[in-house]
MARLO-718237 format. One record per residue (C-alpha): residue number from 1; residue in one letter; x, y, z. Coordinates in nm, 3 decimals. Example, Ala and Ser with C-alpha at 12.3 -4.5 7.8 and 13.67 -1.06 7.14 Angstrom:
BEGIN
[rec 1 a [1.230 -0.450 0.780]]
[rec 2 s [1.367 -0.106 0.714]]
This chain:
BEGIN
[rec 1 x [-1.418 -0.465 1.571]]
[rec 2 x [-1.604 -0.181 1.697]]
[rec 3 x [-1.390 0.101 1.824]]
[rec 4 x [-1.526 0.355 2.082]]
[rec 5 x [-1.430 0.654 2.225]]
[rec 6 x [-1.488 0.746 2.590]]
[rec 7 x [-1.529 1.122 2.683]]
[rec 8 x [-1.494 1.180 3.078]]
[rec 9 x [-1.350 1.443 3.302]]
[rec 10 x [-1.323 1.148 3.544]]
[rec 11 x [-1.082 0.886 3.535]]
[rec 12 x [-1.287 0.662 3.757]]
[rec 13 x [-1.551 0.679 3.515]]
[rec 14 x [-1.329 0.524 3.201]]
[rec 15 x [-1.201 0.249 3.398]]
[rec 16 x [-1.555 0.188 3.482]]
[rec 17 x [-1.690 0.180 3.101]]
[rec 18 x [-1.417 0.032 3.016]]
[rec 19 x [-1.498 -0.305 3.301]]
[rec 20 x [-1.833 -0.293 3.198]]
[rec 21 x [-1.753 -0.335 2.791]]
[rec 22 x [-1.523 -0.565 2.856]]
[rec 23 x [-1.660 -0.887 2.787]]
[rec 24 x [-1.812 -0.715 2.418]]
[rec 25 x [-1.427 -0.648 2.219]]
[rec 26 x [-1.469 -0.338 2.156]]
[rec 27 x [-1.151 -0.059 2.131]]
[rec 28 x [-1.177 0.157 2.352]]
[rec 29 x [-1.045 0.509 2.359]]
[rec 30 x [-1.069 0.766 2.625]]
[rec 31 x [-1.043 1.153 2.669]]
[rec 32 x [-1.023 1.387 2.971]]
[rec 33 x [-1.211 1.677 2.846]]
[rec 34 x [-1.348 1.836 2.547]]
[rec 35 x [-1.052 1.981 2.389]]
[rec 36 x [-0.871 1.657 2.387]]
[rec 37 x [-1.182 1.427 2.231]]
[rec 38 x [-1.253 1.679 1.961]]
[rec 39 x [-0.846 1.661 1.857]]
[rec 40 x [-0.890 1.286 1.906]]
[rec 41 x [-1.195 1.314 1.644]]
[rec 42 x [-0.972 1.456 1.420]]
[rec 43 x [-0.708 1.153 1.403]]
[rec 44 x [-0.922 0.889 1.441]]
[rec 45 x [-1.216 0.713 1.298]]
[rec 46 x [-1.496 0.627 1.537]]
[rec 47 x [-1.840 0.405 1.565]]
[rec 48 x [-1.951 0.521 1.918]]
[rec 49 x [-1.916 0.843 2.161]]
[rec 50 x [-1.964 0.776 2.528]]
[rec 51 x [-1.967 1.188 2.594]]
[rec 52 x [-2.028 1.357 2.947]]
[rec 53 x [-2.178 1.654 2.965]]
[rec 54 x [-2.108 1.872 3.212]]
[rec 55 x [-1.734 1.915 3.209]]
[rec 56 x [-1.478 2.197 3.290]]
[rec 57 x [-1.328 2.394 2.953]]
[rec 58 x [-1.509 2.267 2.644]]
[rec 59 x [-1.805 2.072 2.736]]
[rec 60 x [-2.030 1.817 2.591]]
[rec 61 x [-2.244 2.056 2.415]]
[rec 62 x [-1.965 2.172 2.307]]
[rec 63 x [-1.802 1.858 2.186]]
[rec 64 x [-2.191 1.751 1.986]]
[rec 65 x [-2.194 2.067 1.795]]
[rec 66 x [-1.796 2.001 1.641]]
[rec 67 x [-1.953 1.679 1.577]]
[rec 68 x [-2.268 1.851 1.384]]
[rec 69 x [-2.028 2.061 1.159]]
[rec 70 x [-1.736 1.855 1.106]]
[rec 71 x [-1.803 1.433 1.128]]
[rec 72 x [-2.015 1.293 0.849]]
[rec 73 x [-2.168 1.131 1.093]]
[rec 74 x [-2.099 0.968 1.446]]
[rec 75 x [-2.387 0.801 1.690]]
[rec 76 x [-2.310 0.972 2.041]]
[rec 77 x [-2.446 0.854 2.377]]
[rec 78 x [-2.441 1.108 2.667]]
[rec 79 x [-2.361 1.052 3.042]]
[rec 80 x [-2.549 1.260 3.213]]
[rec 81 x [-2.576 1.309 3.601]]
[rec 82 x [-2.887 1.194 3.800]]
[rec 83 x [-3.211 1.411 3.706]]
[rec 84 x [-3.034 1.636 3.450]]
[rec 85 x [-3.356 1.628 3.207]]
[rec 86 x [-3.299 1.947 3.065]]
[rec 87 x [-2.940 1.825 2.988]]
[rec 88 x [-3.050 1.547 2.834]]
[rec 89 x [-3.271 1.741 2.628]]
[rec 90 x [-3.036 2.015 2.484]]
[rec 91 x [-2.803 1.692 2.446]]
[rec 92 x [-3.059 1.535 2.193]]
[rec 93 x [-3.166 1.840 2.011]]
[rec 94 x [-2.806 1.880 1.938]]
[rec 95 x [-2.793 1.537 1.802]]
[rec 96 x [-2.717 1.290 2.068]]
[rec 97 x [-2.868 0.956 1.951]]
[rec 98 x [-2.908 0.801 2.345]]
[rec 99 x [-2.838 0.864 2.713]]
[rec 100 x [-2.769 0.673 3.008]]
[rec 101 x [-2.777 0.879 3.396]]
[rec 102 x [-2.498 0.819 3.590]]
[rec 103 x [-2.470 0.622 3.818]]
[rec 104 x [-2.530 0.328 3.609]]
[rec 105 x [-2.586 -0.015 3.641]]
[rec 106 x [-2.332 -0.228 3.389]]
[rec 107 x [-2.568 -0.428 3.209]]
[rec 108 x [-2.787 -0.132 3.092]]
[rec 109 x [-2.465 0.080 2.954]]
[rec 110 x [-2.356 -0.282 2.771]]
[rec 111 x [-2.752 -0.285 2.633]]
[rec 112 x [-2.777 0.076 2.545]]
[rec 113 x [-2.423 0.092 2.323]]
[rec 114 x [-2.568 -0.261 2.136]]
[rec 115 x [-2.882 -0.068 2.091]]
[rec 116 x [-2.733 0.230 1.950]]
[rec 117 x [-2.485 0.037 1.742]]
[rec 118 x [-2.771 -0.200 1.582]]
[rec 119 x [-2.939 0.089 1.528]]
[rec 120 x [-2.703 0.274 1.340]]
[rec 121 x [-2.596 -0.087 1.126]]
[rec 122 x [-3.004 -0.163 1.076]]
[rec 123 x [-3.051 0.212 0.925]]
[rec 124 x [-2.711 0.151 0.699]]
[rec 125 x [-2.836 -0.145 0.499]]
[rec 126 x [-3.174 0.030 0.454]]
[rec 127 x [-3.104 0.366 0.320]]
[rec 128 x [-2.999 0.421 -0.060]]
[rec 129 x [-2.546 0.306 -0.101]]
[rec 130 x [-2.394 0.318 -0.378]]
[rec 131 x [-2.108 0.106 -0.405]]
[rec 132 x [-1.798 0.160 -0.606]]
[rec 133 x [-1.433 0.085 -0.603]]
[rec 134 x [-1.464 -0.140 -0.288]]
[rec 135 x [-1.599 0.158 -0.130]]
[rec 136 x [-2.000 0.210 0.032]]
[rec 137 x [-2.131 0.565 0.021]]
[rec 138 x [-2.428 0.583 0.240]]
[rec 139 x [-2.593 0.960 0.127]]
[rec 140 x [-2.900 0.905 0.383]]
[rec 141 x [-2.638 0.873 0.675]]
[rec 142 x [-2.374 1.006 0.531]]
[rec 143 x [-2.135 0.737 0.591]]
[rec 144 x [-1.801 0.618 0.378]]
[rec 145 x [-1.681 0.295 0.407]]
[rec 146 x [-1.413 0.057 0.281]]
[rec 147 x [-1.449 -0.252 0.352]]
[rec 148 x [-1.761 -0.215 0.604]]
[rec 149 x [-1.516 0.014 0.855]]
[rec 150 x [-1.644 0.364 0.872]]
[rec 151 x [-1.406 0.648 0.727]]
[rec 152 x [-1.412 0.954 0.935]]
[rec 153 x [-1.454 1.260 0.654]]
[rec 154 x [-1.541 1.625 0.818]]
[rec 155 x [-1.835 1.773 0.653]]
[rec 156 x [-1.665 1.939 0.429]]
[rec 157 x [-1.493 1.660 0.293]]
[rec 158 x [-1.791 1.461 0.278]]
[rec 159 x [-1.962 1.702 0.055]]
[rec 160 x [-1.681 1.748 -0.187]]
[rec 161 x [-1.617 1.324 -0.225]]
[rec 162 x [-2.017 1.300 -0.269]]
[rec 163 x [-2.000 1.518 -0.588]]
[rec 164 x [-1.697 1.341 -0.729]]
[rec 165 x [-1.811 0.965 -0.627]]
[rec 166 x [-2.142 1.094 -0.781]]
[rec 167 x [-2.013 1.183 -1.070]]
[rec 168 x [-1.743 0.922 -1.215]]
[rec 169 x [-1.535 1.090 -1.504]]
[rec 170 x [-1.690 1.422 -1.470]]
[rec 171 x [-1.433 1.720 -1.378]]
[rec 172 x [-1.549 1.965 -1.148]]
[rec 173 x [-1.365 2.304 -1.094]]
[rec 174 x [-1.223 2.456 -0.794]]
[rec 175 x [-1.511 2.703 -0.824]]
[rec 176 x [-1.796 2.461 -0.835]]
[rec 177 x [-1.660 2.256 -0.531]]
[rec 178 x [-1.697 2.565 -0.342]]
[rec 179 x [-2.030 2.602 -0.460]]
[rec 180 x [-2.168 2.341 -0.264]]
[rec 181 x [-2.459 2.450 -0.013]]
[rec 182 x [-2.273 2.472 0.293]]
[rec 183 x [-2.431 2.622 0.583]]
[rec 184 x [-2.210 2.868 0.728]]
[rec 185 x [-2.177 3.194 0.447]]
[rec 186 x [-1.833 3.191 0.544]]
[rec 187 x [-1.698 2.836 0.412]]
[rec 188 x [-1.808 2.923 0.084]]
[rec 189 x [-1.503 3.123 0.061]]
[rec 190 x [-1.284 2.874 0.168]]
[rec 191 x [-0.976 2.837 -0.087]]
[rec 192 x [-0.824 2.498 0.071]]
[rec 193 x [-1.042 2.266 -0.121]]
[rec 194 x [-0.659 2.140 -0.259]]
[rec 195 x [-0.597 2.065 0.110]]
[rec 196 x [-0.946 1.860 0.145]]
[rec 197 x [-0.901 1.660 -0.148]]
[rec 198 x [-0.513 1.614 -0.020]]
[rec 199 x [-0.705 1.487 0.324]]
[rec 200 x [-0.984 1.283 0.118]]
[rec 201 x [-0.672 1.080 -0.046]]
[rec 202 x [-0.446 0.984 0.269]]
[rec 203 x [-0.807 0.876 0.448]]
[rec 204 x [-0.864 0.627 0.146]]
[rec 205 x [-0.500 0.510 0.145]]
[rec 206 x [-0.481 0.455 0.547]]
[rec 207 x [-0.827 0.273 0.508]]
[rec 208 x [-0.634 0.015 0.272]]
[rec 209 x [-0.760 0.150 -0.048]]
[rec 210 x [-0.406 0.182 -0.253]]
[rec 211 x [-0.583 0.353 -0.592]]
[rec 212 x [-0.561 0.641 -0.600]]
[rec 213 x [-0.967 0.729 -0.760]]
[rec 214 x [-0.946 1.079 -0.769]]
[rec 215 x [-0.749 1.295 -1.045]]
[rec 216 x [-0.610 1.637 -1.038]]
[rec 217 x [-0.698 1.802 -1.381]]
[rec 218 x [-0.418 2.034 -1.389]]
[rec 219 x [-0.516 2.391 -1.454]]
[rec 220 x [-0.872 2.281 -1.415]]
[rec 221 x [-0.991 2.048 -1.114]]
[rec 222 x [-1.034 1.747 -0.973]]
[rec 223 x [-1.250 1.405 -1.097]]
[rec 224 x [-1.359 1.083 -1.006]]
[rec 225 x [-1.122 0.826 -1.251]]
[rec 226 x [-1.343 0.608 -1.453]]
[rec 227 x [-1.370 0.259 -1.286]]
[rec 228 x [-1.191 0.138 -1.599]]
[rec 229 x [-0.928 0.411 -1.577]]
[rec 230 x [-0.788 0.287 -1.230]]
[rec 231 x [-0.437 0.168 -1.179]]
């Protein structure tokens, strides 16, 4: 079951989405402003962002570039307000996948979210996976999964569980985790990669995953276990 989250400044406008998805199952979430959807982001795994732009604090901009730097990756579709093109615009450049202009009719916000979700499923099963331990690593889209439900990594996490699922057996230093080519000059100084991997872990484990794949080397690292070498 797809599970959404709504981002509005409006409560009219949730209980709106939320009567026009009704009929399609889906789980449906909903935040008041920008602050409070990029905290929900952070507890919660999701397959779809309804996000409005213009809102009061942190706005949607806002909101897509947290998305940009810290989910592995998350299809967003903006609500935009009635010939806001160069919204719309700056929305996409920033990564927005769709759009629908407010005020909309029910049937073309149900098509649009379909759309965007096919999409995102079609472009899945093309691009290279590789599969291991029950879990799908998609590097092209850079999507985890257990069981076919998306886990929600940051970035950061994603790029340090690529190089261990990459690498089965193989210990990697503290050092050379912080070697990876992340963007901003300062996050190659960051020293938590111990609280990462500590995240990486409880994200398998809540998925349903109970082995526990990767190691500490103590004094050394962190690995991959061997398929073999699992309990």
């Amino acid at each position: 079951m797809k599970k959404l989250l709504i981002v509005d400044d409006e409560v009219q406008m949730h209980k709106l989405i939320a009567v026009c998805l009704q009929e399609e199952n889906y789980i449906l979430d909903t935040a008041s402003s920008g602050k409070e959807a990029i905290y929900m982001l952070g507890q919660n795994e999701y397959d779809l962002l309804l996000l409005d732009v213009m809102m009061p604090g942190v706005s949607g901009y806002e909101v897509l570039q947290h998305i940009e730097k810290e989910q592995a990756a998350l299809p967003v579709i903006l609500l935009t307000a009635l010939g806001e093109t160069e919204d719309v615009v700056k929305g996409l450049n920033l990564g927005a996948d769709d759009y629908i202009t407010k005020p909309f009719e029910p049937s073309e916000l149900k098509a649009r979210v379909q759309s965007v979700l096919r999409r995102f499923q079609k472009a899945n099963t093309r691009e290279k996976v590789t599969n291991l331990y029950g879990i799908t690593l998609n590097e092209n889209q850079k999507l985890f999964m257990i069981d076919g439900q998306i886990v929600g990594l940051t970035r950061k996490e994603y790029q340090i569980f690529l190089r261990l699922f990459s690498n089965p057996g193989q210990v990697f230093t503290r050092d050379q985790l912080l070697e990876l080519e992340w963007d901003d000059l300062g996050e190659r100084y960051d020293r938590n990669i111990d609280t990462h991997i500590k995240n990486i872990r409880e994200k398998i484990k809540n998925a349903g995953l109970e082995k526990r794949i990767i190691e500490t080397v103590w004094g050394v690292g962190y690995k991959l276990s061997q398929p073999e070498s699992v309990q």
